[in-house]
N, C-alpha and C positions, 0 to 999 in steps of 0.2 A: 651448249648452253640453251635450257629451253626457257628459260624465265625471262627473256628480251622482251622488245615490244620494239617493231620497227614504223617509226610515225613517219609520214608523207600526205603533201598535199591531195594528192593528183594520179591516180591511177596509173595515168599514163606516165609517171618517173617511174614505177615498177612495176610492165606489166607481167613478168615470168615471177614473181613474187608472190607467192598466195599463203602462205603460213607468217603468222604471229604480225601480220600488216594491220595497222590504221590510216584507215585514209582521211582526212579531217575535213579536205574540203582546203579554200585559200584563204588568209590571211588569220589575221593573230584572235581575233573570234573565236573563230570556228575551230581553231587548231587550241585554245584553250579550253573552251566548251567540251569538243570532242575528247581530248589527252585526259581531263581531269574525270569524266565520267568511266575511262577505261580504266583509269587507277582507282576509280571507289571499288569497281566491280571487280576488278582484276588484283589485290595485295600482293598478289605470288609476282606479280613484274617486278624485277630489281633494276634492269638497266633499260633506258629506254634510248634508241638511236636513232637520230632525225637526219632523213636525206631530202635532199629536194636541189632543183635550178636556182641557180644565183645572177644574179650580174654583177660584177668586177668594176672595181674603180680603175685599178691597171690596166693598157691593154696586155700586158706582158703574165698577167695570170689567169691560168687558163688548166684545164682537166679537173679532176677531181683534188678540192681540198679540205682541209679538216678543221675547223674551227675551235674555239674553247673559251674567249670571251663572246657575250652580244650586249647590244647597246639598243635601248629603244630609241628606233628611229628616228622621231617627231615629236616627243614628249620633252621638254628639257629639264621643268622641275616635275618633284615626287616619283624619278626612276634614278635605280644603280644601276652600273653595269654589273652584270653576272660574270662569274669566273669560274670556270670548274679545271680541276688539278690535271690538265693537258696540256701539251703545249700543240697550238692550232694559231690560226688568225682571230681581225675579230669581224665577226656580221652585225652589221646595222638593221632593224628590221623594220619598215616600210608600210602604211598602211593601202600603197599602191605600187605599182611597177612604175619604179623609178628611172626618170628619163635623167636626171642630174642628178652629180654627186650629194649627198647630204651633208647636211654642215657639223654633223659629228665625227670624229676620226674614227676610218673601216677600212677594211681590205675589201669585203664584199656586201653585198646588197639583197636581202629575200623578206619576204611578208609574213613568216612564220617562227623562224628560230627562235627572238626572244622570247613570244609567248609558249614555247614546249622548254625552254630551259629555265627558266620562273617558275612553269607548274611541277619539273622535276626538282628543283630547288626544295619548293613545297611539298614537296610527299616523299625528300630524301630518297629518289633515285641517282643509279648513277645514269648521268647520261656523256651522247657523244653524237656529236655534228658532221657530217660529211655533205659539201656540197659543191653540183659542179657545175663549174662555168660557163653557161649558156650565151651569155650574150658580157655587152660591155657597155658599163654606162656611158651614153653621149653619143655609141654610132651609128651611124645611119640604117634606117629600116630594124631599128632596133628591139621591136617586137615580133617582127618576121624573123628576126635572126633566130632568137630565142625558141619560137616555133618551132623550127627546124632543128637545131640544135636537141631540143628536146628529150628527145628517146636515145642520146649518144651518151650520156652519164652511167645507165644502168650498168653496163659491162663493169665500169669499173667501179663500179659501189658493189656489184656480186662479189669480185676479187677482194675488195678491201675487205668484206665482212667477216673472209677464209681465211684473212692474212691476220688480221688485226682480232677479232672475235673467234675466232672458230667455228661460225656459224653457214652451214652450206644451206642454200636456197634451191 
């Protein structure tokens, strides 16, 4: 498949990844900003695949998961929730790194996903979410966790892309 377009925050979720990457930068901004200027420029994208770190409302969920609703985080009137035909969890999405759980119903917690499944919505791509669980809302040294944890998701977002897309990196 060469018509992908794989979106991430943060270099450092993929750094052995150097073909058909956007990096946007953090939060739903910049990941809207950035996503929506690659799709004016770029029509030949059909599917666009967003990875990135999460944090878990569970502590029981943990590696790499797949999403397929998201909720905006912090807005509670003039947003829907998005649904794309997967079956996944759902992400809530965050205008900061969330120390408590949000008062919407999630599985997981990241600053970007609703704003790249909104603009795929809008320009009728197909998209797909994979995101792994870096840390967990509410534990201690919570963004040190995260830190570290960091660079241990890629492995299995490389496998997922072989398994699930037939896409090798």
């Amino acid at each position: 498949m060469k018509d992908y377009l794989i979106v991430v925050a943060l270099k450092e979720e993929v750094p052995s990844i150097e073909r058909n990457v956007l990096i946007t930068g953090v939060g739903k901004i910049n990941a809207t900003l950035e996503l929506t200027k690659e799709l004016m420029y770029r029509p030949e994208i059909k599917t666009v695949i967003n990875y990135g770190s999460a944090g878990s409302i569970s502590p029981q969920l943990e590696g790499l998961i797949k999403c397929s609703t998201f909720v905006e985080g912090e807005r509670e009137e003039w947003t829907h929730d998005i649904k794309f035909p997967t079956t996944g969890l759902t992400c809530s999405t965050q205008d900061c790194f969330a120390l408590s759980p949000p008062s919407k119903d999630c599985d997981i917690v990241d600053m970007e996903a609703y704003a790249v499944a909104k603009v795929c919505k809008c320009f009728g791509k197909s998209f797909f979410c994979y995101k792994f669980i870096s840390d967990h809302i509410g534990e201690n040294n919570q963004e040190e966790v995260w830190k570290q944890n960091l660079p241990k998701g890629e492995s299995l977002f490389i496998k997922k892309l072989l398994l699930e897309h037939s896409i090798e990196v």
